[in-house]
C-alpha positions as a LaTeX table, in Angstrom:
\begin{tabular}{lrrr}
\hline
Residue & $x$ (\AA) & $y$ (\AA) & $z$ (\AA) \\
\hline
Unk1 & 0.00 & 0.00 & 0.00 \\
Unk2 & 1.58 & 3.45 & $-1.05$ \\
Unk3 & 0.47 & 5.15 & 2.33 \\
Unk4 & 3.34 & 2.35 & 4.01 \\
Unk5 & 6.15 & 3.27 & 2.27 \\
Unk6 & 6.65 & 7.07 & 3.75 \\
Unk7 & 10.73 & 6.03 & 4.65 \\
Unk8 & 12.11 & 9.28 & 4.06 \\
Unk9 & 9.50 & 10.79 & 6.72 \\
Unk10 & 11.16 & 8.77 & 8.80 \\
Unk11 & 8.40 & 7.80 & 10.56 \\
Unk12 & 6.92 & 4.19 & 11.25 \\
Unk13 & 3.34 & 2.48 & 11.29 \\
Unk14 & 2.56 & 5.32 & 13.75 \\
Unk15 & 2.24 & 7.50 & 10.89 \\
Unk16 & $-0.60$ & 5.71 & 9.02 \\
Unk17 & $-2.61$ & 5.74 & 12.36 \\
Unk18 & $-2.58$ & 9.20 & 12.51 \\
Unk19 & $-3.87$ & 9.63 & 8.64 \\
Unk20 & $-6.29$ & 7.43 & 9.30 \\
Unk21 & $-7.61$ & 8.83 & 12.62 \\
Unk22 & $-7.53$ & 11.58 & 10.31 \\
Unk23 & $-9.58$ & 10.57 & 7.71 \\
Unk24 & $-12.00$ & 9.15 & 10.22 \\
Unk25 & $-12.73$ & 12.42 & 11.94 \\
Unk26 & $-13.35$ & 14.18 & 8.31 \\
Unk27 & $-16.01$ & 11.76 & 7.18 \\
Unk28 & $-17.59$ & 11.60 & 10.40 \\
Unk29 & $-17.84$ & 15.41 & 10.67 \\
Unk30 & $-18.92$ & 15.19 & 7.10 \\
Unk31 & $-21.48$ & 13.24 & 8.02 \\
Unk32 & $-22.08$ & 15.26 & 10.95 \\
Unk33 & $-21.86$ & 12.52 & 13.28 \\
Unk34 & $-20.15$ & 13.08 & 16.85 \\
Unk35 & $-17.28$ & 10.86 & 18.53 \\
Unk36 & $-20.34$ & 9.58 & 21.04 \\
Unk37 & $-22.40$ & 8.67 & 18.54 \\
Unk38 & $-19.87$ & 6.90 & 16.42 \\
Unk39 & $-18.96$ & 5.18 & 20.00 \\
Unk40 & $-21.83$ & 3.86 & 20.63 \\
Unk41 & $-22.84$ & 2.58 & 17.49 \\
Unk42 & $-19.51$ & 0.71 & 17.39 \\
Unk43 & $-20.28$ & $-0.25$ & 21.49 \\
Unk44 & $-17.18$ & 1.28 & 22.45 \\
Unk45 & $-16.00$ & 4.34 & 24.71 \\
Unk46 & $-15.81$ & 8.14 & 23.47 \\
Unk47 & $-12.30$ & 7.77 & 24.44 \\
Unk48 & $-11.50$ & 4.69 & 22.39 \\
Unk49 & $-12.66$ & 6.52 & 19.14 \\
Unk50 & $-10.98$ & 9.81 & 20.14 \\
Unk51 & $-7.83$ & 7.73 & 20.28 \\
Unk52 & $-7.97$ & 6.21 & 16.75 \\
Unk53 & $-8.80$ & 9.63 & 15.59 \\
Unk54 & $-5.65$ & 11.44 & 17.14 \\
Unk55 & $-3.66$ & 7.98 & 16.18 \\
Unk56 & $-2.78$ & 7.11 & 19.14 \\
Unk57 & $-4.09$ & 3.64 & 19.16 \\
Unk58 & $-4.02$ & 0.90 & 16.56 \\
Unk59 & $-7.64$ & 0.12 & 15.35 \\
Unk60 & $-7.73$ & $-3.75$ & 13.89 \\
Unk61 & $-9.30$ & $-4.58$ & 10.88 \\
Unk62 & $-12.90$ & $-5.39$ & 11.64 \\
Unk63 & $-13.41$ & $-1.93$ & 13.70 \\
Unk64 & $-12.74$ & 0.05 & 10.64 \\
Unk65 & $-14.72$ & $-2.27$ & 8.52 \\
Unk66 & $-17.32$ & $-1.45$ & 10.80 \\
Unk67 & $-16.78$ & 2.68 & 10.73 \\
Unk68 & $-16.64$ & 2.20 & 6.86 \\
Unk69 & $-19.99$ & 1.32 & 7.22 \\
Unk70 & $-21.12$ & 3.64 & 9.78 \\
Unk71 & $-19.80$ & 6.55 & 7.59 \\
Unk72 & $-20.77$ & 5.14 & 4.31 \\
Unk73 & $-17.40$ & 5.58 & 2.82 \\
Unk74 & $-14.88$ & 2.80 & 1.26 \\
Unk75 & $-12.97$ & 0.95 & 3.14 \\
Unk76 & $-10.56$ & 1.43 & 1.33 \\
Unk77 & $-10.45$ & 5.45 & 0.94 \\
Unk78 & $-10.42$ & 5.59 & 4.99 \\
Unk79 & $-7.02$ & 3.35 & 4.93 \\
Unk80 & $-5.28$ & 4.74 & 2.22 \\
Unk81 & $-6.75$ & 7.84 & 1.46 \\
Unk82 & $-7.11$ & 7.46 & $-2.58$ \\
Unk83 & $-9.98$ & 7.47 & $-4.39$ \\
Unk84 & $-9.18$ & 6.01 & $-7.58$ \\
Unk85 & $-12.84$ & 7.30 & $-9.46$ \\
Unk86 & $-10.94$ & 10.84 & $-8.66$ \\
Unk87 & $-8.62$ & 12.41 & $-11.19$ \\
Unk88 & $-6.62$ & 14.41 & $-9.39$ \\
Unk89 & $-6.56$ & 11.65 & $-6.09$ \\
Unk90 & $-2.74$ & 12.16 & $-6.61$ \\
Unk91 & $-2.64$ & 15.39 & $-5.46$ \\
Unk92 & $-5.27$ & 15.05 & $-2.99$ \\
Unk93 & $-3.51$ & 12.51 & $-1.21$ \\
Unk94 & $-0.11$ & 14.25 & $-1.60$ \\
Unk95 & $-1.94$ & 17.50 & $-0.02$ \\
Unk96 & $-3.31$ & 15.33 & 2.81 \\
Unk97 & 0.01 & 13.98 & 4.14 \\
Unk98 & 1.86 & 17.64 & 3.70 \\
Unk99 & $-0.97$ & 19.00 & 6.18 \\
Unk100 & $-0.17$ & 16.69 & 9.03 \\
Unk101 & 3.83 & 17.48 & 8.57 \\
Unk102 & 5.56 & 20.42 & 10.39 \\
Unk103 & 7.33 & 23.29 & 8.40 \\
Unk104 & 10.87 & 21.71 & 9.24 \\
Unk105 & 9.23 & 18.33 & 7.60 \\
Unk106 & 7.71 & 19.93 & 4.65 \\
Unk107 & 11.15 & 21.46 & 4.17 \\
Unk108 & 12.89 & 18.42 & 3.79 \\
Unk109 & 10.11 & 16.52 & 1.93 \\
Unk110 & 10.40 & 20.23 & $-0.39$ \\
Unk111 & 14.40 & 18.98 & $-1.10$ \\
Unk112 & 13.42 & 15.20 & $-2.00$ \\
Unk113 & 10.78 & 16.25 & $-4.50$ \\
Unk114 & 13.34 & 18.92 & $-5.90$ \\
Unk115 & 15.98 & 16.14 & $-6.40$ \\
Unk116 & 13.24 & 14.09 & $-7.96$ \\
Unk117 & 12.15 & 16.13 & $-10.74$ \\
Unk118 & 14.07 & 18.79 & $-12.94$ \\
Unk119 & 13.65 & 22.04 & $-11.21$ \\
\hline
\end{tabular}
């Protein structure tokens, strides 16, 4: 999966959490749903679905199969964050993982891309 191999962030698994805690929170605002709601449709704490929203916990399989559902959105989208029926889901994914960085990380990520492509 593309979202797993971010090595020059320098960053491990940890990372993906956090995009897809996220991604979570966006649909579920989009859908105007609140973290209590959300936690007791899935019968779990407030706390337990603040936690995979901030990334601070790892969610298995089967709970965000079960959000998917809750939020109406593809399983699929909420792990990796591409939608494929998009054209520009590139760019929107790119976008996604520069918001979460710091300036000093954008920086750096700034230098790879430069080295990448004739500038």
């Amino acid at each position: 999966m593309p979202w797993l191999d971010i090595v020059f962030l320098g960053d491990s698994y940890e990372y993906c959490y956090k995009l897809i805690g996220y991604r979570i929170k966006k649909y579920r605002l989009d859908k105007k749903i609140s973290q209590q709601k959300l936690a007791e449709i899935l019968d779990v704490s407030n706390v337990y679905v603040s936690k995979i929203e901030r990334g601070v916990t790892k969610v298995n399989l089967e709970t965000l199969s079960k959000i998917s559902t809750i939020l109406e959105v593809d399983l699929n989208l909420i792990i990796t964050g591409i939608d494929k029926d998009a054209s520009d889901y590139l760019e929107v994914e790119l976008l996604e993982m520069l918001q979460q960085c710091s300036p000093e990380r954008k920086k750096k990520i700034l230098e790879i891309v430069k080295s990448l492509i004739d500038f």
